[in-house]
Structures are given as C-alpha cells and as structure tokens.
ChimeraX commands (.cxc) that place a marker at each C-alpha (Angstrom):
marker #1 position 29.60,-15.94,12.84 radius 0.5
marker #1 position 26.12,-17.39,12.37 radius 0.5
marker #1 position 24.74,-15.49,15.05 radius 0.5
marker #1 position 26.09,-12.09,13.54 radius 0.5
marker #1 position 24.61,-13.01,10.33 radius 0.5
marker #1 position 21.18,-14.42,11.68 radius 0.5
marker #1 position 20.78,-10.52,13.91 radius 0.5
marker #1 position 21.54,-9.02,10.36 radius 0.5
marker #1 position 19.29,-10.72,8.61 radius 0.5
marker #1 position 16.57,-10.12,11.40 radius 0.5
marker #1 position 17.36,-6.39,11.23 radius 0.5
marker #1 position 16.68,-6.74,7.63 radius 0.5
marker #1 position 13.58,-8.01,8.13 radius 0.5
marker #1 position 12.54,-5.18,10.49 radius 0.5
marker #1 position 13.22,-3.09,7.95 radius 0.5
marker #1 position 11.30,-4.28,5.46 radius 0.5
marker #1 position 8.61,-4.72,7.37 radius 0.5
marker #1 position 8.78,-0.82,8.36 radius 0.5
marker #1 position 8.99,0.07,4.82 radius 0.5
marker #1 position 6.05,-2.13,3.88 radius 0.5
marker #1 position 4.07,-0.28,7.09 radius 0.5
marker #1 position 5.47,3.30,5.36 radius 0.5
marker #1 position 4.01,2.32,2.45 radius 0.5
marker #1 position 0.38,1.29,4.00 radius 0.5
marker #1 position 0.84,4.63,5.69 radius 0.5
marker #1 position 1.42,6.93,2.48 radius 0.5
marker #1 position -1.81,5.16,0.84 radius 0.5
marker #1 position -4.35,5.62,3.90 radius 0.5
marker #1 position -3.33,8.98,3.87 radius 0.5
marker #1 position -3.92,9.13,0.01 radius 0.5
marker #1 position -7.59,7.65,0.43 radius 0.5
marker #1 position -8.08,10.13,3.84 radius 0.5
marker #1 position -7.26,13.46,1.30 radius 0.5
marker #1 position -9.47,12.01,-1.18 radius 0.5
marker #1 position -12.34,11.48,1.74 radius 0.5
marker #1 position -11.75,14.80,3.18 radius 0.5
marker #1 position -11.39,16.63,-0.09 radius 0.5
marker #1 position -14.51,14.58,-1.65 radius 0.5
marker #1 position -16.60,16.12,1.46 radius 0.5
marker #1 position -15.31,19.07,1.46 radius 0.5
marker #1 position -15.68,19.89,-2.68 radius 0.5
marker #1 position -17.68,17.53,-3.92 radius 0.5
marker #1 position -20.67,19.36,-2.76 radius 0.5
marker #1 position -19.33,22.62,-4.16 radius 0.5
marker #1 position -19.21,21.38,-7.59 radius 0.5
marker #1 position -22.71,19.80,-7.57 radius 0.5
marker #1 position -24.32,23.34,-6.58 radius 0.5
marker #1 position -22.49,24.86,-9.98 radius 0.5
marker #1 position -22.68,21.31,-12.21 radius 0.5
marker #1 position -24.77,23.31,-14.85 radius 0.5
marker #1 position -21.80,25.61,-15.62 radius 0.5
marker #1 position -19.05,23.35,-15.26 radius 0.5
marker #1 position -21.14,21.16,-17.98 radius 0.5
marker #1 position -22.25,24.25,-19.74 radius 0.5
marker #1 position -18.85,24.47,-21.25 radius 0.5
marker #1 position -16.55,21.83,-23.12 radius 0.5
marker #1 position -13.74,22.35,-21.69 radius 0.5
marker #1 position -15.07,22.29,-17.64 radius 0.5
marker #1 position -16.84,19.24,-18.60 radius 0.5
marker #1 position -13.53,17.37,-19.67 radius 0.5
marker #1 position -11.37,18.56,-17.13 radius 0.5
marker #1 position -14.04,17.16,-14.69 radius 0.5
marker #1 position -13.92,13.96,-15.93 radius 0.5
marker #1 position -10.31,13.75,-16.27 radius 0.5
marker #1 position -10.16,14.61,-12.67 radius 0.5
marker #1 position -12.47,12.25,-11.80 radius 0.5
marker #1 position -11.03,9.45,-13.91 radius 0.5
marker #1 position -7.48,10.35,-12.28 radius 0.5
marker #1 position -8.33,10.60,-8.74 radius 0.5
marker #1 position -10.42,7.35,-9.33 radius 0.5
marker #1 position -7.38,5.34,-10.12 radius 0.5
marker #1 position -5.24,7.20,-7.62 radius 0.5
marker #1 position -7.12,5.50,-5.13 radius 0.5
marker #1 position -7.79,2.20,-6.84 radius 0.5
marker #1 position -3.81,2.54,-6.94 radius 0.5
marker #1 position -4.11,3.01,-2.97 radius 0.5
marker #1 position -6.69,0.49,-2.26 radius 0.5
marker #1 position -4.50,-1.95,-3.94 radius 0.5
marker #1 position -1.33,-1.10,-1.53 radius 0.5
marker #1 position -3.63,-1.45,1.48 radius 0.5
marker #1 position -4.69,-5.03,0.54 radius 0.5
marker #1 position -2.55,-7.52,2.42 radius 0.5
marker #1 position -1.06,-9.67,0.37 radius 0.5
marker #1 position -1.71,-13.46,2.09 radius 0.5
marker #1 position 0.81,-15.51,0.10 radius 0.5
marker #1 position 3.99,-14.54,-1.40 radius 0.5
marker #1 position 5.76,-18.12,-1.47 radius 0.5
marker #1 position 4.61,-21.61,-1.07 radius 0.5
marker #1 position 7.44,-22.77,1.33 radius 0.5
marker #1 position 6.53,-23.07,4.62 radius 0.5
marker #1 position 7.57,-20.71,7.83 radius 0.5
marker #1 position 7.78,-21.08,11.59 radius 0.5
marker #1 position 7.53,-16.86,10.99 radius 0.5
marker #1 position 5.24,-15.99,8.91 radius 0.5
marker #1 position 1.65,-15.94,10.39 radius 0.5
marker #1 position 0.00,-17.94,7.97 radius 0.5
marker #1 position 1.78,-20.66,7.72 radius 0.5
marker #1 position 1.87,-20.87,11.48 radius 0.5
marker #1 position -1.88,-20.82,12.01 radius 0.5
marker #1 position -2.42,-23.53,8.71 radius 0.5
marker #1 position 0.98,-25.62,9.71 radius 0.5
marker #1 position 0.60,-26.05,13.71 radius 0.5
marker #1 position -3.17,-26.68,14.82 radius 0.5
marker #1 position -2.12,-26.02,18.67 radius 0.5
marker #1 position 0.07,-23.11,20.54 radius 0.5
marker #1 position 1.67,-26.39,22.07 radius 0.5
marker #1 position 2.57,-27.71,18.71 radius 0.5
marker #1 position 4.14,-24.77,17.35 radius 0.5
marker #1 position 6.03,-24.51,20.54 radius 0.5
marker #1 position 7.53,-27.71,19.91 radius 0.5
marker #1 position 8.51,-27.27,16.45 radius 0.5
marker #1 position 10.19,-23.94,17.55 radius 0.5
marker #1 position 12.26,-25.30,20.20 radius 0.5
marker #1 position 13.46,-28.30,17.45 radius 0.5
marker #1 position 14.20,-25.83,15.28 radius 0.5
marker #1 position 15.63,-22.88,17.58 radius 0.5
marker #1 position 19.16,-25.39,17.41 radius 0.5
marker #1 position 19.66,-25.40,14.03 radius 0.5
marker #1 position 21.07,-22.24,13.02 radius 0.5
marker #1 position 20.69,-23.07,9.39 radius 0.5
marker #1 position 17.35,-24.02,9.60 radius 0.5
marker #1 position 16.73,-20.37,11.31 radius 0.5
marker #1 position 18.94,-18.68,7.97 radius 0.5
marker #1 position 16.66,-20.46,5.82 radius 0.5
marker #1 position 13.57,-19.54,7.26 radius 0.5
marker #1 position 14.47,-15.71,7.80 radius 0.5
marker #1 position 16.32,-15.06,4.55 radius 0.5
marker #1 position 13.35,-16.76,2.92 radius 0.5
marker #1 position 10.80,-14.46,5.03 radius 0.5
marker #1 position 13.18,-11.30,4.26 radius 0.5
marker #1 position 12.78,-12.60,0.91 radius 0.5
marker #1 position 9.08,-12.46,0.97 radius 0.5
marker #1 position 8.68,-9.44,2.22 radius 0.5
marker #1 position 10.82,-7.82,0.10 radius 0.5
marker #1 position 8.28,-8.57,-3.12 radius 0.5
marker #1 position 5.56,-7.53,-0.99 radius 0.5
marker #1 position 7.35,-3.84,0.21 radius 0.5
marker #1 position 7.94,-3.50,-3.82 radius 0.5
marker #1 position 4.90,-4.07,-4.77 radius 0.5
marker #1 position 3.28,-2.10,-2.44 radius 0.5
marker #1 position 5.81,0.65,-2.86 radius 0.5
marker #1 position 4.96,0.79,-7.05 radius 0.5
marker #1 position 1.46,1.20,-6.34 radius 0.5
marker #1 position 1.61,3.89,-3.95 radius 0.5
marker #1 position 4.15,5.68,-6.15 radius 0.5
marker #1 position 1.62,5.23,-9.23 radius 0.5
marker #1 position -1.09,6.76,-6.59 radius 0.5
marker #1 position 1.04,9.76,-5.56 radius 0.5
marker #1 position 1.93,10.49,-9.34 radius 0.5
marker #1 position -2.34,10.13,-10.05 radius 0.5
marker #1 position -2.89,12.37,-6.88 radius 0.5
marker #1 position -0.49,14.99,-8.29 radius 0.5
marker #1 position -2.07,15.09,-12.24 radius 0.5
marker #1 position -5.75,15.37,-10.31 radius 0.5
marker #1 position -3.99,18.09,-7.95 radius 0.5
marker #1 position -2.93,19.97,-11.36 radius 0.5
marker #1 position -6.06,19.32,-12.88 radius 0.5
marker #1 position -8.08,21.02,-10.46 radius 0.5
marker #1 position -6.00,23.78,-10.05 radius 0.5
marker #1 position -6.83,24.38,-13.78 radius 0.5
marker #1 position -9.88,23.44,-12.81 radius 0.5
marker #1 position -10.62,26.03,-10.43 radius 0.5
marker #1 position -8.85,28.86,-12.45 radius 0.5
marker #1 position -11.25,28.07,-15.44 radius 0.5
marker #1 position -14.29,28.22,-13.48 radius 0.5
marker #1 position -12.87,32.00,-12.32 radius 0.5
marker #1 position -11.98,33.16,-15.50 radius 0.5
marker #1 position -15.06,32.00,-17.09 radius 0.5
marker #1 position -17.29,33.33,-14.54 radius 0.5
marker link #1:1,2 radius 0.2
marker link #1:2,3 radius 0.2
marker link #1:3,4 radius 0.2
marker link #1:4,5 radius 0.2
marker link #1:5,6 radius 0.2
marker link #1:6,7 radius 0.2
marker link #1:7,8 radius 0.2
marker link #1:8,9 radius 0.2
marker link #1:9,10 radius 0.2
marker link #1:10,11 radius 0.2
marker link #1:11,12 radius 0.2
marker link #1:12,13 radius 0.2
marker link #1:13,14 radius 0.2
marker link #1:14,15 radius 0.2
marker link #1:15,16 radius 0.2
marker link #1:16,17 radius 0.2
marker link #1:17,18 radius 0.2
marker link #1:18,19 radius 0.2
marker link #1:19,20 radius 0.2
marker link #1:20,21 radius 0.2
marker link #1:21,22 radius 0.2
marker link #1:22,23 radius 0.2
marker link #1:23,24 radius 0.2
marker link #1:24,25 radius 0.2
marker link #1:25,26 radius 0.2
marker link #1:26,27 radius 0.2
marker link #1:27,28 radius 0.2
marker link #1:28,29 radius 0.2
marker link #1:29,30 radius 0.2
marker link #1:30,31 radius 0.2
marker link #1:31,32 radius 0.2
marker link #1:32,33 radius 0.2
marker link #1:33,34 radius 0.2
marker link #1:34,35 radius 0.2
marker link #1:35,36 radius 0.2
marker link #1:36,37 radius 0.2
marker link #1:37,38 radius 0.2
marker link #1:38,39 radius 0.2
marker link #1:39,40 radius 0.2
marker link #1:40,41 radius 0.2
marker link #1:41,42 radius 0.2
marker link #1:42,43 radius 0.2
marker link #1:43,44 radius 0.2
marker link #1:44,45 radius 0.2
marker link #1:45,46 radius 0.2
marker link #1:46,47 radius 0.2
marker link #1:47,48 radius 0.2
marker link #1:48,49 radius 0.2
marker link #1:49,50 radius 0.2
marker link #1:50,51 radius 0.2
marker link #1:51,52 radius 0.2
marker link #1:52,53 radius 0.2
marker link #1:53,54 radius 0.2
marker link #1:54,55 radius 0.2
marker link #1:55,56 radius 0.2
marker link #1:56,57 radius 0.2
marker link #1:57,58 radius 0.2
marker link #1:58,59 radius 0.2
marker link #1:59,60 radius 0.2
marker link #1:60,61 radius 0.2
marker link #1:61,62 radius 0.2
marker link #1:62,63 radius 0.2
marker link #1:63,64 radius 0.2
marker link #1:64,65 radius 0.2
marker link #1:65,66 radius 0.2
marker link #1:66,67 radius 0.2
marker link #1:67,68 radius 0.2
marker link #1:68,69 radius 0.2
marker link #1:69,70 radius 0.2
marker link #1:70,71 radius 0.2
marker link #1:71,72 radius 0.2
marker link #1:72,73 radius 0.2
marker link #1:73,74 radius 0.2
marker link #1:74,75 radius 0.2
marker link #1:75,76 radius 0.2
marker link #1:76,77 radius 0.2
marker link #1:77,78 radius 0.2
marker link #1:78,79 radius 0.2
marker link #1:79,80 radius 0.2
marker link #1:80,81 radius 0.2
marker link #1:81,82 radius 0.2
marker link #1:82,83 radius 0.2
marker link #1:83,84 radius 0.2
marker link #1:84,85 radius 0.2
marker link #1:85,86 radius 0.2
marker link #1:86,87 radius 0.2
marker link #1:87,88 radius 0.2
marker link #1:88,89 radius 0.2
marker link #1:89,90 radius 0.2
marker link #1:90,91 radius 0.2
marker link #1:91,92 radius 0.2
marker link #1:92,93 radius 0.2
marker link #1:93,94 radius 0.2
marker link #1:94,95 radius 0.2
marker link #1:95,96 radius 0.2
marker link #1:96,97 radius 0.2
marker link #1:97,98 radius 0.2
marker link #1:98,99 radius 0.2
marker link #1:99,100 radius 0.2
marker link #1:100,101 radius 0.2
marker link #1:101,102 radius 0.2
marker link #1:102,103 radius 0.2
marker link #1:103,104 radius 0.2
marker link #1:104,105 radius 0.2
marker link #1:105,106 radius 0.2
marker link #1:106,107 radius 0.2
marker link #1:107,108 radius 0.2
marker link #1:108,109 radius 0.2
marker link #1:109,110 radius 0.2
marker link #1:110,111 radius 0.2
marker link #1:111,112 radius 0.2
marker link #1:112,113 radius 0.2
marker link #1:113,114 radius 0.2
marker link #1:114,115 radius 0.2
marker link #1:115,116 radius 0.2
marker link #1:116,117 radius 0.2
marker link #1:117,118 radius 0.2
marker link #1:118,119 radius 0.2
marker link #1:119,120 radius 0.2
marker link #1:120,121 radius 0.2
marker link #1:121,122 radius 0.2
marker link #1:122,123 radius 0.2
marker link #1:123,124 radius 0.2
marker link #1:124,125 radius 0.2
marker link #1:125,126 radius 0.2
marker link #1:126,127 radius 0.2
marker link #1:127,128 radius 0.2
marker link #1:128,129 radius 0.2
marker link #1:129,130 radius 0.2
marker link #1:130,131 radius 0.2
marker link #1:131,132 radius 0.2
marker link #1:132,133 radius 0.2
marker link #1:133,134 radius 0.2
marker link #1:134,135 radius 0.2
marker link #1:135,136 radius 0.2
marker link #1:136,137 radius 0.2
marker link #1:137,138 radius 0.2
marker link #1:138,139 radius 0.2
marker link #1:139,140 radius 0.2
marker link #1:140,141 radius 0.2
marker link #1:141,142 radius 0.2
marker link #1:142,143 radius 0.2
marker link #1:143,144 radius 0.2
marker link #1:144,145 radius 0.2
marker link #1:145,146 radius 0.2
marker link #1:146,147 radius 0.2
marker link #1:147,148 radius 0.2
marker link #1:148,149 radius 0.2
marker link #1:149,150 radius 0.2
marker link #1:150,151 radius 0.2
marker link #1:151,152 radius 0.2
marker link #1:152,153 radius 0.2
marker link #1:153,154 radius 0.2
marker link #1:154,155 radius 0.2
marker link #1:155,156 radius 0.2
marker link #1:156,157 radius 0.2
marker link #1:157,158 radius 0.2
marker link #1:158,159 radius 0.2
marker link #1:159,160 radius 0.2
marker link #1:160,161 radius 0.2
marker link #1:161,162 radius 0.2
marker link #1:162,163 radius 0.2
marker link #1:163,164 radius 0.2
marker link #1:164,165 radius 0.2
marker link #1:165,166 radius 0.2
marker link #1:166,167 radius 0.2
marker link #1:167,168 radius 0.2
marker link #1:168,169 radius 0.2
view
C-alpha cells in the first residue's frame, strides 16, 4: 500500500516539475517575441520618432507600449529565475540540500541506502518535495500569466498603434 502511494506521489512530482518546465517555456518564448519583435520594429519606429512624437496621442500610446511590454518581460524574467529555497527542511531530493547536506558522492550514498528502508521516511521527503514544488509551479505560473495578459495589452496597443500612424499619415 505504501509502495502504491510512494509511485503516486512520485508521479506527482513529475508533474509538477513538467508544469514548472511549461511555465519556464511560455516565458522564454515571451522574452524571444519581445527580442525578435524589438529587432525587427524597434528600428522602424526610430526612423519615424519625429511623427510619432509630433502628435499627443502617438507619443502616449508609445509609452504605454513601452511601459507594458517592459513589465511583460520583467513579469517573464521573474518566472525564469530559479527559485533556490522554498522550505528550510532538509531533502535527500532536492539538489540543494544534497550538495550543502552531504560533502561526498560516498556520503550521500550512504544516507540514501539508510533511508531507501524506511518507507515513511521516503513519504516524508517526497510529499514534502511535491510540496515544494508545488509553490514554486504557482508562482511561476502567476507571473507568466501576468506576462501573457501584459504581452496581449502591448499587442492591442500597437495594433492601435500602427493604425494611428496610417490614418494620420
């Protein structure tokens, strides 16, 4: 019964840590349309910066785009920074604690194979990773979602943007 319990909570933990790996995904693809749309426009705009600042309206659209797409990717950034330390209990799992607990491979070993019979031991330390990773996939999964919604206003700004500068040309 312990077993079953121990390979569910393992799958949960797989799972997790796919979301949290989802989640790094969506915001370097966030930052990669801001580089490649920052190369590609940014130029653009600087050739025609006296009439989008030759008129009110251009000039504040511009900034709110700017100001939006700025914290869409301060937004991303944030997602993409691993987070070190979730918890202060201590894991045979998790890769800090492993490197900080256990100053040789031979050492860990040891404490792995004392621990490997203890099936409660291995619950605790699982669940409590599972745990872990859990705050870490929601966190990361609210900042991407406050990047996307960013990306989207800037998208809808620009689009203004760009119909402005035609109209007004």
């Amino acid at each position: 019964m312990m077993a079953d319990s121990l390979d569910n909570m393992w799958n949960t933990y797989n799972a997790v840590k796919d979301w949290i790996i989802f989640s790094d995904t969506k915001a370097g693809a966030i930052v990669a349309f801001y580089a490649l749309f920052g190369s590609t426009f940014l130029p653009k705009f600087i050739e025609i910066k006296t009439q989008i600042f030759s008129s009110w309206l251009l000039s504040i659209l511009w900034i709110l785009i700017i100001t939006f797409s700025s914290v869409s990717i301060l937004f991303a950034l944030c997602c993409l920074y691993p987070q070190k330390r979730v918890t202060s209990s201590h894991s045979l799992i998790f890769y800090r604690d492993i490197f900080e607990d256990y100053p040789s491979p031979q050492k860990y070993s040891f404490k792995c194979q004392k621990e490997s019979y203890d099936d409660f031991s291995n619950m605790k330390d699982i669940s409590g990773q599972v745990w872990a990773l859990s705050k870490v996939a929601t966190r990361k999964y609210d900042l991407v979602s406050y990047s996307i919604q960013f990306l989207i206003i800037s998208f809808i700004l620009f689009s203004l943007f760009v119909i402005l500068i035609i109209i007004l040309k």
